[in-house]
ZAPA-890595 format. One line per 4 residues: for each residue x negated, z negated, y of C-alpha. Coordinates in nm, 2 decimals, always signed. Layout:
// ZAPA-890595
X Z Y ~ ... $
//
This chain:
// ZAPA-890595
+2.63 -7.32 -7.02 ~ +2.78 -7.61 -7.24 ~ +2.72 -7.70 -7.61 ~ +2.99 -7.53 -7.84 $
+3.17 -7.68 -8.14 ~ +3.15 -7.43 -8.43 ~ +3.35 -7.10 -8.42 ~ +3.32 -7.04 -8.81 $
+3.64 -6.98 -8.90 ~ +3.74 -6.79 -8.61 ~ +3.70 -6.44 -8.75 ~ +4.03 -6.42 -8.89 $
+4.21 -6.47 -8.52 ~ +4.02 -6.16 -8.50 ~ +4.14 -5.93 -8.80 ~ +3.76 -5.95 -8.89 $
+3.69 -5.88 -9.28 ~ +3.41 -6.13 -9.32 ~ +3.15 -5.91 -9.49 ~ +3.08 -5.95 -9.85 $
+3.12 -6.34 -9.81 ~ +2.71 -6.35 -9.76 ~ +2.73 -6.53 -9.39 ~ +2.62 -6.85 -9.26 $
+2.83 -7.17 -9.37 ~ +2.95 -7.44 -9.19 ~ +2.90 -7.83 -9.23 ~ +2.52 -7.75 -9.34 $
+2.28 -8.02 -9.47 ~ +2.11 -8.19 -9.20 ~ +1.73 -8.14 -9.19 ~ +1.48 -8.34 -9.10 $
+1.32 -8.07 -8.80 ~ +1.64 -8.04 -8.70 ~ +1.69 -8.46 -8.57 ~ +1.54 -8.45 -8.22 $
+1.78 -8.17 -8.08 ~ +1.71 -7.96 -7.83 ~ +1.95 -7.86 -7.51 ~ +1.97 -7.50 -7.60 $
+2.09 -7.65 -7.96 ~ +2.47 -7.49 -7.87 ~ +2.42 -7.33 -7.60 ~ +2.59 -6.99 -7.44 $
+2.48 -6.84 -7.17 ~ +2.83 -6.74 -7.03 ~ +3.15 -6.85 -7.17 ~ +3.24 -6.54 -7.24 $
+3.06 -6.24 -7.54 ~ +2.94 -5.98 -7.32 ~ +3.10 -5.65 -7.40 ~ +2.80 -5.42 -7.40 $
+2.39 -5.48 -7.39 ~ +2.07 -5.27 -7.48 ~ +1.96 -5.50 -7.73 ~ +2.17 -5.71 -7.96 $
+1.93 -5.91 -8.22 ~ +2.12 -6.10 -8.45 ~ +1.97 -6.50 -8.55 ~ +1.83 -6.69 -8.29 $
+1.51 -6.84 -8.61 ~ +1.17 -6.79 -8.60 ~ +1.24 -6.41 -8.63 ~ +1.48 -6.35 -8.35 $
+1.38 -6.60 -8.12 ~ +0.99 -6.44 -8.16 ~ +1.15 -6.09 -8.11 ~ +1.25 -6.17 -7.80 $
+0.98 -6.40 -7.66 ~ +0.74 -6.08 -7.78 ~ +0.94 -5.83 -7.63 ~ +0.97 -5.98 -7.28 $
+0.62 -6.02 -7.27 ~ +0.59 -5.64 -7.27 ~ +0.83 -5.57 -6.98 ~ +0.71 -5.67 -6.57 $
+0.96 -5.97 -6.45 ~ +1.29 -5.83 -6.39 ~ +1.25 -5.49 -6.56 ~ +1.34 -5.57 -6.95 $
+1.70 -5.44 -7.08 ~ +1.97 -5.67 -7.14 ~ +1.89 -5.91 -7.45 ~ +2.21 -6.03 -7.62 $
+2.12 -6.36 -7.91 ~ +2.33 -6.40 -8.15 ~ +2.35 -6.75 -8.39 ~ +2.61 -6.82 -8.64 $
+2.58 -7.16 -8.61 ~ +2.31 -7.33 -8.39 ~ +1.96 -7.26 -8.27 ~ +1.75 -7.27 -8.59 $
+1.96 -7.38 -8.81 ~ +1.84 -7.15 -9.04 ~ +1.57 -7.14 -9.33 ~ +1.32 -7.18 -9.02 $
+1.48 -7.52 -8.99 ~ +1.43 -7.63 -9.33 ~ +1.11 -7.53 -9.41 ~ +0.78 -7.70 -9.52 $
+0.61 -7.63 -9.16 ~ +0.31 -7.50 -9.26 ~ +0.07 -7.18 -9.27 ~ -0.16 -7.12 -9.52 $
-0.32 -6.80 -9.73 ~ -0.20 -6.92 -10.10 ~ -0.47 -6.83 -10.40 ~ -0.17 -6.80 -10.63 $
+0.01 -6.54 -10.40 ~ -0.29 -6.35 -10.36 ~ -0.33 -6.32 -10.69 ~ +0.03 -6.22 -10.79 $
+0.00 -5.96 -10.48 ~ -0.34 -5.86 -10.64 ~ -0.10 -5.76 -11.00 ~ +0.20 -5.65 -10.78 $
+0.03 -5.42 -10.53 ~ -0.32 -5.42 -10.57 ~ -0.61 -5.54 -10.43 ~ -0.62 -5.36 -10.08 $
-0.28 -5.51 -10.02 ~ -0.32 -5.83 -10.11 ~ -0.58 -5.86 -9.87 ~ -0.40 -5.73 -9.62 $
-0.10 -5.96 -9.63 ~ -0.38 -6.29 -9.67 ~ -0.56 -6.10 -9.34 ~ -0.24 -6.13 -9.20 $
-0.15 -6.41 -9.26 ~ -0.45 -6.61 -9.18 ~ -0.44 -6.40 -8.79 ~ -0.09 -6.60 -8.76 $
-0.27 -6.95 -8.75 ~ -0.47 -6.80 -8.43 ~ -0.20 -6.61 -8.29 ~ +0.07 -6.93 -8.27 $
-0.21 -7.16 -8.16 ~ -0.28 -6.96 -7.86 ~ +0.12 -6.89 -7.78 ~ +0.13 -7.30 -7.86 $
-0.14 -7.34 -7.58 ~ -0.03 -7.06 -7.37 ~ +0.32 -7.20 -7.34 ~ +0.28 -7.59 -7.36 $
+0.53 -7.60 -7.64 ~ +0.50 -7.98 -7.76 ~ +0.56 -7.93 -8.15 ~ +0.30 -8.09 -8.34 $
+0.06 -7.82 -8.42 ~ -0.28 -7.91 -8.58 ~ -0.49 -7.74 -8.78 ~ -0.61 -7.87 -9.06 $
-0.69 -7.77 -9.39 ~ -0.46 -7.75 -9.74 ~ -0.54 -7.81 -10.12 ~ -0.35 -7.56 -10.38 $
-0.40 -7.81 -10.64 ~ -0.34 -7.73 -11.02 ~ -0.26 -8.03 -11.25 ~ -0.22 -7.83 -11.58 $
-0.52 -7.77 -11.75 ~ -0.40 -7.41 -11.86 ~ -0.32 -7.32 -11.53 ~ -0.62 -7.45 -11.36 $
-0.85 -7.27 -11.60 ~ -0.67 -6.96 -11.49 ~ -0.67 -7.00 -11.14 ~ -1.03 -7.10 -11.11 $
-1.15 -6.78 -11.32 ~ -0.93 -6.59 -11.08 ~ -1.09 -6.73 -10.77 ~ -1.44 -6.71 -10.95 $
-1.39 -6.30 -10.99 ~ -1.26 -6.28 -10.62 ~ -1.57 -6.44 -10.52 ~ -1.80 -6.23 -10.75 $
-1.57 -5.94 -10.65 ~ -1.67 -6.05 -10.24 ~ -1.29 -6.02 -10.20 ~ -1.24 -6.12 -9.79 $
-0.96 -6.36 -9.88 ~ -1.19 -6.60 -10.05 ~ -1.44 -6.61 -9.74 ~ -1.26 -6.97 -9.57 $
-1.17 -7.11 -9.91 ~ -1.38 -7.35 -10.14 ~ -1.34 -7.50 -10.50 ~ -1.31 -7.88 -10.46 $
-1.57 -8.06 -10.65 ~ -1.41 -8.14 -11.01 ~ -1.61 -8.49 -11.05 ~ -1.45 -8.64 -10.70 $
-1.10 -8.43 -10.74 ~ -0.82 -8.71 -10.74 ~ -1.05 -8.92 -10.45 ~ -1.02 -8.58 -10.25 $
-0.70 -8.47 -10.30 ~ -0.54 -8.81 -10.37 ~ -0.36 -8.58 -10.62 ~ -0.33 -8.77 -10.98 $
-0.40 -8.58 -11.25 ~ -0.54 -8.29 -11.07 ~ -0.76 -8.06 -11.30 ~ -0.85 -7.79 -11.01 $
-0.80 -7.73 -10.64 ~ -0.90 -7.51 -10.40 ~ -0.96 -7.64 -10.00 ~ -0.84 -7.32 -9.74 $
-0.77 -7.32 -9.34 ~ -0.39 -7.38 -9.26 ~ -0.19 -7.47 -8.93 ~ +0.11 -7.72 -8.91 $
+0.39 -7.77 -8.67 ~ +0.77 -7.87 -8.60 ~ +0.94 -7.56 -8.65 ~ +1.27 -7.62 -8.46 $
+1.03 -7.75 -8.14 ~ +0.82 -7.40 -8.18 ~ +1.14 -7.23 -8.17 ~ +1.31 -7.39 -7.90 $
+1.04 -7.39 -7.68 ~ +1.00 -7.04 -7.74 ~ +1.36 -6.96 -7.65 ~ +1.34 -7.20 -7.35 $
+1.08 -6.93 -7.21 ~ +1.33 -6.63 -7.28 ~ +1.65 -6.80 -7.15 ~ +1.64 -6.66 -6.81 $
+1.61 -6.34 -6.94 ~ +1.86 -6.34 -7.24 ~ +2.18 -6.39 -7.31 ~ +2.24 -6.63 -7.60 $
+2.57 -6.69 -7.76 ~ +2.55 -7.02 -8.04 ~ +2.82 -7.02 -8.29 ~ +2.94 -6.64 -8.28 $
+2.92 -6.56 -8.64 ~ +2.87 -6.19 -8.67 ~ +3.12 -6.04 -8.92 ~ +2.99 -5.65 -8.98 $
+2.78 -5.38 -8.77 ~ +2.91 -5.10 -8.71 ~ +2.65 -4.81 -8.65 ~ +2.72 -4.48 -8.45 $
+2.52 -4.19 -8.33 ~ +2.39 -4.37 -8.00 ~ +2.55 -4.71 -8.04 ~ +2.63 -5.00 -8.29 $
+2.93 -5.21 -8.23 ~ +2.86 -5.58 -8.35 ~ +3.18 -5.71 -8.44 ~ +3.18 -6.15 -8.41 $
+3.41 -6.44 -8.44 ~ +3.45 -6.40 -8.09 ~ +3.51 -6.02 -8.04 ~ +3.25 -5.67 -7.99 $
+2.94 -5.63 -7.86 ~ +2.87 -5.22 -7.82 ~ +2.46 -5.25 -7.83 ~ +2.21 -4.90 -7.81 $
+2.02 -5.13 -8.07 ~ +2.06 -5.39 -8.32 ~ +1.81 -5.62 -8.43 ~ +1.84 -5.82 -8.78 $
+1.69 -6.11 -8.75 ~ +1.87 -6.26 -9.00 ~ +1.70 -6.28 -9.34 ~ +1.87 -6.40 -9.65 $
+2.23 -6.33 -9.46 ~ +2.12 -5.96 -9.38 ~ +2.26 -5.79 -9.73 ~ +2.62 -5.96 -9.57 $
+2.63 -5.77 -9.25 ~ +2.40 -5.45 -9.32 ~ +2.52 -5.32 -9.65 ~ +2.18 -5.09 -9.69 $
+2.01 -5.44 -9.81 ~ +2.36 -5.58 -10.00 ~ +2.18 -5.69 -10.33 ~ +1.82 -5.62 -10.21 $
+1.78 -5.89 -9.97 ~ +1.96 -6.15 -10.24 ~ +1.99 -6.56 -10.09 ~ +1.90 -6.80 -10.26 $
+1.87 -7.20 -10.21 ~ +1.57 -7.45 -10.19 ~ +1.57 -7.83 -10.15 ~ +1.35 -8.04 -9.90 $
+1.28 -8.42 -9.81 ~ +1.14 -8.63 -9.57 ~ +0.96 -8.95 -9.74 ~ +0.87 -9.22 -9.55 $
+0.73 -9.56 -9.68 ~ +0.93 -9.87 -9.68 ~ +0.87 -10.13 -9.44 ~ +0.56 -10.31 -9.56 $
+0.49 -10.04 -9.87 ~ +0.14 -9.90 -9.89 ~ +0.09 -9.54 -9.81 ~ -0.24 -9.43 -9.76 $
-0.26 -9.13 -9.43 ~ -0.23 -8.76 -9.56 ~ -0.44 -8.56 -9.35 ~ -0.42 -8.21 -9.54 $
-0.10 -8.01 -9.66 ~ -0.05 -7.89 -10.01 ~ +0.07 -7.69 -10.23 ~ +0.10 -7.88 -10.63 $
+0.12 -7.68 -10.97 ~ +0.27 -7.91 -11.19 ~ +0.29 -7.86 -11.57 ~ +0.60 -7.71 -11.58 $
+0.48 -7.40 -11.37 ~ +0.62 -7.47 -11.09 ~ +0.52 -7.58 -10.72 ~ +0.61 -7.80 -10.45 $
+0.51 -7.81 -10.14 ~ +0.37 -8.06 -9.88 ~ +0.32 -8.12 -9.51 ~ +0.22 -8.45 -9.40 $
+0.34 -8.59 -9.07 ~ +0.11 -8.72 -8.80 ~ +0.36 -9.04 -8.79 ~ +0.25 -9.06 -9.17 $
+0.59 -8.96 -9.33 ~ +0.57 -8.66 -9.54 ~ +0.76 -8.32 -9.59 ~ +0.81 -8.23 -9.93 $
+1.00 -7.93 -10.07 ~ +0.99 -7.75 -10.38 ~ +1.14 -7.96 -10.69 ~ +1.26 -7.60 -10.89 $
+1.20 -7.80 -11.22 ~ +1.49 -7.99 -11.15 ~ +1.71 -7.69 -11.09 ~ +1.52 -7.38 -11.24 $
+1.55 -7.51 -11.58 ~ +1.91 -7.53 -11.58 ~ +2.07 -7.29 -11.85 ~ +2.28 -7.08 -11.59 $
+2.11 -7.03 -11.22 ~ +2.44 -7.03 -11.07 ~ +2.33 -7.32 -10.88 ~ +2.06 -7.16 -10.68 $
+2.06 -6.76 -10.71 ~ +2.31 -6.55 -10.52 ~ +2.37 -6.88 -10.39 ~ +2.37 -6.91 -9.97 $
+2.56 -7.28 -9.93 ~ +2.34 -7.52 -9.72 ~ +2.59 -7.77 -9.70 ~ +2.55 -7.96 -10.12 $
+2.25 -8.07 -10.22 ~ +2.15 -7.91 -10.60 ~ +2.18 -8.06 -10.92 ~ +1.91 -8.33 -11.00 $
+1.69 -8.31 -10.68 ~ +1.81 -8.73 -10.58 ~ +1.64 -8.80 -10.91 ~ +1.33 -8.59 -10.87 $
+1.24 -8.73 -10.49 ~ +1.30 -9.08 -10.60 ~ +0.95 -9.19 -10.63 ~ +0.76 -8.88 -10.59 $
+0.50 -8.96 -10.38 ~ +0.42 -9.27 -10.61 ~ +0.41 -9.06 -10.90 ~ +0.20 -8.80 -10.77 $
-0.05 -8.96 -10.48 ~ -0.32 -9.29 -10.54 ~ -0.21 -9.52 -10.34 ~ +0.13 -9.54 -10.25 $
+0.44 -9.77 -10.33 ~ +0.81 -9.80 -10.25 ~ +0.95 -9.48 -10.03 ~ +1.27 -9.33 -9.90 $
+1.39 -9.04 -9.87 ~ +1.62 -8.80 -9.68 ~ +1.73 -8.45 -9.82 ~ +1.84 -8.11 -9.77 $
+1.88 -7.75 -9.88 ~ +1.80 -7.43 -9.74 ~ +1.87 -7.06 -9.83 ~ +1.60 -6.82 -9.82 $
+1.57 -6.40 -9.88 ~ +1.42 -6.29 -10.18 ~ +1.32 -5.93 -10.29 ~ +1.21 -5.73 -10.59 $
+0.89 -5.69 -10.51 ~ +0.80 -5.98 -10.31 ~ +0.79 -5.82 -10.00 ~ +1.01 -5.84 -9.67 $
+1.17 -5.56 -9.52 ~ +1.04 -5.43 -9.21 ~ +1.08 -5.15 -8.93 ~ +1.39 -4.93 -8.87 $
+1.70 -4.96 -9.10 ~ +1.70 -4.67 -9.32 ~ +1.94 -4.45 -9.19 ~ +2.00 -4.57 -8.87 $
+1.80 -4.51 -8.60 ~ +1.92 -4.75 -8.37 ~ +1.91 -5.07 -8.62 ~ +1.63 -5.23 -8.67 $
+1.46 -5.47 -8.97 ~ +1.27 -5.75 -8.99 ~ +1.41 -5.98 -9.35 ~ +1.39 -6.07 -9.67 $
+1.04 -6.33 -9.66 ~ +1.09 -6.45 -10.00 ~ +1.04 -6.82 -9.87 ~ +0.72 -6.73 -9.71 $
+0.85 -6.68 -9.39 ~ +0.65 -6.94 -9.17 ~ +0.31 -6.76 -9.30 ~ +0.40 -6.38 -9.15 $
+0.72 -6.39 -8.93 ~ +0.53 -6.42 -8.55 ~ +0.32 -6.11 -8.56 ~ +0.53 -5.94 -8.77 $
+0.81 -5.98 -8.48 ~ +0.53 -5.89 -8.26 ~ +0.48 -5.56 -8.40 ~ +0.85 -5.46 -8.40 $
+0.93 -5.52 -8.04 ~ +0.62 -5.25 -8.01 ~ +0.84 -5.07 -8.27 ~ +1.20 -5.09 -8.03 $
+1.06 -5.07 -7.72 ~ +0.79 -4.79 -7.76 ~ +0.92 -4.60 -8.10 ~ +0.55 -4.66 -8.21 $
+0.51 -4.54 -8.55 ~ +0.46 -4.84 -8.82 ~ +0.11 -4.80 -8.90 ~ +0.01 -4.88 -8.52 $
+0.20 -5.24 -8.54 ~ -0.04 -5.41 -8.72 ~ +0.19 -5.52 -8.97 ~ +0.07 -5.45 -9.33 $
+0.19 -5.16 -9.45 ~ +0.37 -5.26 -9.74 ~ +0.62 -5.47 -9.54 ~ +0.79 -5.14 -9.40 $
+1.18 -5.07 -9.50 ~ +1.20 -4.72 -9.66 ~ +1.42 -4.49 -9.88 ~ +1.15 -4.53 -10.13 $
+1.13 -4.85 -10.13 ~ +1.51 -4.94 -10.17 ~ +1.55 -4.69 -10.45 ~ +1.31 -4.87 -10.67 $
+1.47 -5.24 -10.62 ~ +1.71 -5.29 -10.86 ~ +2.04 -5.49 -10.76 ~ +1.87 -5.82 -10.84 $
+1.55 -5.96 -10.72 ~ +1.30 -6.18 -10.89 ~ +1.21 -6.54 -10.76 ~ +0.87 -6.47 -10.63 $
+0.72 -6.47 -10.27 ~ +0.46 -6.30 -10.15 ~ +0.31 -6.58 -9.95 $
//
């Protein structure tokens, strides 16, 4: 019932071995989505960590906190088992809370799906994607959650020329090819580019649907649906997962849950509690900011996001804010190009900033957007789930039948994780079988699929 100060460094009064290290740290970055807090921030639902539940999903993000909303929509009022949520720290204070905010089918992650998987897949992860911009506006409208959602559209813009010669042959092929991806999505006319995009130096772009919202509010009003039904326990950092026959005991900060299931909800920190995914699901760290114009400065209204391929091959990411401020995340050049990727890879600490990403917000919007002047800027960093092939992990643990999956977005979590949650309450509650969850079928967590990953995993997402 009251707001909790953290309980991070409790395991040890508890003889708890905290996992591999890979856990949730304390004294994160603060992000921007994460300023107007909610009062379920800290919460617990009773003072004490029940003993036993049904249903014990670990990470109260977008993922768990969608788990749960999903699954209590498929039980009559009063009749769903007993729902323990778990947060290490607060209520999304996660990767969903320090994310770009927006929803979008990507051309360039279509095409590196199209290499990786083929072309049935890929557009069945962009079909999928695109149904999440319908399904959260009609949960956003169902529920009255206040968090800023518009649709709108999105540029992928491409300012080197190699790159843009590239990426508007692919898109011409997908079009001759009547590929169902490109059916919403439209060159942008190359005479008028920079007036359209406001995007200097902008060789190519590509105009597609997209949705955007406040993720924290989305989440929290989400949860603040659930709450009578749920137990939630804020700052009760769970330490390992101990799987039997017909039970799992969760072992916390704060003592043992015995749970039929368990529920990982808990993305890049899931290879430190579930050792099945230690070294599959690897974290690894982003940077954000917030950029507002000075008092007085020019800065001309946004009105679409973005994705930007600079000439250094890599992208940021942007999501204007109705007030007129912008989110901007991305800056890898500064960091990627380091000689040792220490910095970033294998890397789950929120709470620095990384090397040289003060210098490369300081006058970014100036340097890339007509129009605009002096700016500030507020940062942060968040730690995301990355995979060998791109692709998150999905469906029942292997080896455990009583564990369940749903990790590992490769920083395209925003674009998949509500129906994907969606389809694996259908999962735990009816034991349907994968291919009736409407989830793409490559997202599902197999035997196969693990023995192929290597240790390591590369640094692209699928989104």
């Amino acid at each position: 019932m009251t707001r909790q100060k953290p309980f991070l460094g409790d395991a040890v009064l508890h003889g708890e071995k905290l996992s591999n290290g890979v856990l949730p740290q304390p004294g994160a970055t603060v992000p921007y989505w994460r300023s107007q807090l909610h009062w379920l921030d800290e919460h617990r639902s009773s003072d004490n960590l029940p003993t036993d539940c049904d249903i014990v999903v670990i990470g109260a993000g977008l993922s768990g906190v969608s788990f749960v909303y999903h699954l209590l929509q498929m039980y009559e009022k009063g009749c769903a088992p007993s729902i323990v949520l778990l947060e290490a720290r607060q209520v999304c204070s996660g990767a969903t809370g320090r994310n770009g905010g927006h929803v979008k089918v990507r051309s360039t992650g279509v095409q590196l799906n199209k290499r990786r998987h083929g072309v049935a897949t890929a557009e069945d992860i962009a079909r999928f994607v695109t149904a999440q911009i319908d399904a959260l506006k009609n949960v956003i409208e169902k529920e009255e959650i206040e968090c800023e959602f518009e649709l709108r559209r999105s540029f992928d813009v491409f300012l080197d020329e190699k790159e843009a010669s590239a990426a508007r042959k692919d898109f011409q092929n997908s079009v001759r090819a009547k590929e169902r991806w490109t059916r919403d999505i439209a060159p942008v006319p190359e005479q008028y580019i920079e007036q359209i995009t406001s995007v200097r130096g902008a060789k190519f772009a590509l105009s597609m649907p997209a949705c955007s919202f406040w993720p924290y509010k989305l989440v929290t009003g989400l949860l603040e649906k659930c709450i009578g039904s749920i137990n939630l326990q804020t700052n009760t950092v769970v330490t390992r997962v101990v799987g039997g026959t017909k039970y799992s005991d969760v072992h916390t900060s704060r003592g043992t849950i015995r749970a039929t299931r368990v529920v990982f909800a808990s993305n890049a920190y899931t290879g430190g509690i579930a050792p099945t995914y230690t070294g599959r699901i690897v974290p690894y760290k982003g940077s954000n900011s917030h950029i507002v114009s000075q008092i007085g400065a020019i800065a001309p209204q946004l009105t679409q996001t973005y994705n930007i391929a600079f000439k250094t091959g890599f992208t940021d990411y942007l999501n204007p804010r109705p007030d007129g401020s912008i989110v901007v995340g991305g800056a890898e050049s500064a960091f990627r190009t380091l000689p040792t990727r220490e910095s970033w890879y294998d890397n789950w600490d929120d709470a620095s900033l990384l090397p040289g990403i003060q210098e490369y917000y300081e006058g970014y919007m100036q340097r890339t957007f007509r129009g605009w002047t002096a700016t500030d800027g507020k940062l942060w960093t968040g730690i995301m789930g990355q995979t060998s092939d791109g692709l998150p992990h999905v469906g029942r643990v292997v080896g455990r039948n009583n564990q369940f999956i749903m990790a590992g977005f490769n920083g395209g979590g925003m674009t998949m994780i509500y129906l994907t949650a969606r389809g694996l309450a259908r999962i735990v509650k009816d034991d349907v079988v994968f291919s009736d969850t409407g989830i793409p079928l490559c997202f599902e967590t197999s035997a196969e699929r693990l023995a192929q990953m290597p240790m390591t995993a590369s640094t692209n997402g699928c989104a």
